[in-house]
Structure formats: structure tokens, C-alpha cells
C-alpha positions in Angstrom: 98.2 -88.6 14.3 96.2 -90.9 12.5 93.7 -88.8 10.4 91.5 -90.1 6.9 90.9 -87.7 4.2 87.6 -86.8 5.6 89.1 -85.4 8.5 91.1 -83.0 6.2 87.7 -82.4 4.5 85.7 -81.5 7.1 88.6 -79.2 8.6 88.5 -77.3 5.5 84.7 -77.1 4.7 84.7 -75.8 9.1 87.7 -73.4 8.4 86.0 -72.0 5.1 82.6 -72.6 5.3 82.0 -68.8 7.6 84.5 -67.3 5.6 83.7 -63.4 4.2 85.6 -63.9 1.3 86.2 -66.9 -1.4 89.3 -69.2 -0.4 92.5 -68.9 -2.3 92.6 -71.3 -4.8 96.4 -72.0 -4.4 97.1 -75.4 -3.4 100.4 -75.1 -2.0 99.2 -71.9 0.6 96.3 -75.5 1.6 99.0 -77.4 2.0 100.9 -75.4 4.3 97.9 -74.3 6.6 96.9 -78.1 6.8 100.5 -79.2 7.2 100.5 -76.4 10.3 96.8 -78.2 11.7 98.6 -81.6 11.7 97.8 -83.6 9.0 100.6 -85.9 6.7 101.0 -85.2 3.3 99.4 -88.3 2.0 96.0 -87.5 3.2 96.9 -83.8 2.0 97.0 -84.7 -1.5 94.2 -87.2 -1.1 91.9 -84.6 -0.2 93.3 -82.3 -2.9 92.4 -84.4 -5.0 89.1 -85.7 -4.3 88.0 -82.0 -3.7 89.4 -81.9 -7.7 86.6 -84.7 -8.3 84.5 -82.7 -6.5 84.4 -79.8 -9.3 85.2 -82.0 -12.1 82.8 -84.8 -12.0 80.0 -82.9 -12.7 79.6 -82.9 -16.6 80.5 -86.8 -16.3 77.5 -87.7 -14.0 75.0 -86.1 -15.9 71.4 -88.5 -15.6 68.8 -88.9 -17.9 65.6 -86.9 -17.7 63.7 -90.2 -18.5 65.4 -92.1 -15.5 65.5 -88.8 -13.3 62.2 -90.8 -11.2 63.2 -94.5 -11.6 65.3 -96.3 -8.9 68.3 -95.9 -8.3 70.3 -99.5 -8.1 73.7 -100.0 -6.6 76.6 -102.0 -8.3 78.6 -104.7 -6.2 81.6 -102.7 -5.1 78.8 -99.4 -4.0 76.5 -102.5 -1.9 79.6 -103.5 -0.5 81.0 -99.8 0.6 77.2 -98.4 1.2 75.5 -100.6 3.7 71.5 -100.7 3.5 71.2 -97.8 6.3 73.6 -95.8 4.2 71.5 -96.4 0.6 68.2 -96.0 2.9 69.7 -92.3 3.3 70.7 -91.4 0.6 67.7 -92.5 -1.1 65.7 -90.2 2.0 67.1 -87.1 1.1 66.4 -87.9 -2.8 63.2 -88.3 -1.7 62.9 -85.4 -0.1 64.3 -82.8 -2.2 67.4 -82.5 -1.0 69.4 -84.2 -3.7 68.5 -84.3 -7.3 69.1 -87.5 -9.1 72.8 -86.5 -10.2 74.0 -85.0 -7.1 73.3 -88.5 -5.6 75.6 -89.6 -8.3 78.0 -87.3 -7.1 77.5 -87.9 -4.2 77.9 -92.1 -4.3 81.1 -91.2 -6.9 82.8 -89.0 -4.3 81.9 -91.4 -1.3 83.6 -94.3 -2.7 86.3 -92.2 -3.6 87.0 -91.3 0.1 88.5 -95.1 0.1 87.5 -95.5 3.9 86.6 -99.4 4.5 83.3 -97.9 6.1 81.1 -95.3 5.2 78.7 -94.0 7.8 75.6 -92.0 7.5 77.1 -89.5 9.6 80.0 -88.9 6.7 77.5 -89.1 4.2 75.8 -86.0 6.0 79.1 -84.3 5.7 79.9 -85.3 2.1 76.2 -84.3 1.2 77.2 -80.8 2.3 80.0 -80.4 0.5 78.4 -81.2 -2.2 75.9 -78.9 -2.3 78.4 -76.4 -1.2 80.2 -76.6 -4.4 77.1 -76.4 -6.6 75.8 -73.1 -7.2 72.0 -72.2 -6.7 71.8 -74.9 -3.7 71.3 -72.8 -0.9 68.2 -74.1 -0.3 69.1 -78.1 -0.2 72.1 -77.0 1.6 70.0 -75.0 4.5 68.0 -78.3 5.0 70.4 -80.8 4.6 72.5 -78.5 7.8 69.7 -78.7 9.9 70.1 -82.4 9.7 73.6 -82.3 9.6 73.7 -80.2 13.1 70.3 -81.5 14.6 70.6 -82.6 18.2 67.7 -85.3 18.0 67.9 -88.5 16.5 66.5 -88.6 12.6 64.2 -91.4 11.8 63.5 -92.6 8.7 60.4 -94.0 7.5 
């Protein structure tokens, strides 16, 4: 079975997303459930430890009031793993409310560090999620950004 860390991701943000109470916090009870769904230990630990970046990243991506409403512009290695549709999103639901200026950072930080050769704006829907999952007093961005997530029409941006 050929799976990518985002499939071990998403089954975990499914699995625990509905949940009544918190998930255990003990990585090796993780490991064993997601050994049990099918998925190798190297995308195991992979998604262990981006999920670590998840929670940890936060202090470290901090922006600047004064740049909080300029324009965001991508470095080499983020044009070459973001395509143009991909930026146009992320820059969309920026623009919309949906992301504050440094939970796109997070967001671009723990996109590149899914190391898939090509991110989709379907994955970034699914990363945008979890990222607002793991931030407290989000409900709100994360309402919206699941209607998009789970809407059945096609989103156009303008």
C-alpha cells in the first residue's frame, strides 16, 4: 500500500475530528491504531512529526503587525512546490478572513514540509483545516473554511 503522509493525516483529523473527547496524546497507542489501518512506519513517524510542527511552529512564525496587509511573496523552493493556482488560494482565503497573515505562514511552513512533489489545492484545503483545528478560538475560520472543504460545487476564484 502505497500511502503519503497526508493520507495518514487526513485518517487521523477523520478519525478524531467527531470525537466526544480529546485524543490520547500517547504516540505509541497512534502508532499502533495506524499500524492496524495499514499504513508503514515511515509515513507513521513522518506524520508524527509534522503534526509536532504543527504545535510547535507557532511562536517561530510570528508576523509583523506592520506587514500583517502587505503581500505576501514566495521564495524559490515555495514557487517551485506552490504552483500559481495553489498561491492564488491561499492568498483567497487570506483574503477572505479565513487565514490571518501567520496562519498562512503556517500553513506554507507545514505544506512544504509534507515533502510531496505536488501540492494540490485540494490538500491545501485539508492542511488549512488542520490548522485551524489545532488553533484555539478558530471555530469560526474553521466552519467556513469546511464548507469549502466539503462543498459539492466547483469554487471559483476571482
Amino acid at each position: 500500500m502505497k500511502e503519503n503522509v497526508l493520507d495518514v493525516l487526513m485518517y487521523l483529523f477523520e478519525t478524531y475530528i467527531d470525537a466526544e473527547e480529546e485524543p490520547e496524546a500517547d504516540q505509541n497507542e497512534l502508532r499502533d491504531e495506524l499500524s492496524r489501518a495499514g499504513f508503514g512506519d515511515s509515513e507513521i513517524d513522518r506524520a508524527l512529526d509534522w503534526l509536532d510542527g504543527l504545535t510547535e511552529n507557532h511562536e517561530a512564525l510570528y508576523t509583523n503587525p506592520q506587514t500583517a496587509h502587505g503581500t505576501r511573496i514566495y521564495n524559490e523552493i515555495e514557487t517551485e512546490r506552490l504552483d500559481v493556482g495553489c498561491r492564488g488560494f491561499i492568498s483567497y482565503l487570506e483574503q477572505i478572513g479565513i487565514l490571518s497573515p501567520t496562519q498562512r505562514e503556517l500553513l506554507v511552513d507545514r505544506l512544504l514540509a509534507l515533502e510531496t512533489p505536488d501540492i494540490d489545492v485540494e490538500q491545501i484545503k485539508w492542511v488549512v483545516l488542520m490548522v485551524l483545528f489545532s488553533q484555539p478560538g478558530q471555530e469560526l475560520a474553521y466552519a467556513r473554511m469546511e464548507d469549502l472543504v466539503f462543498d459539492e460545487g466547483e469554487t471559483t476564484l476571482h
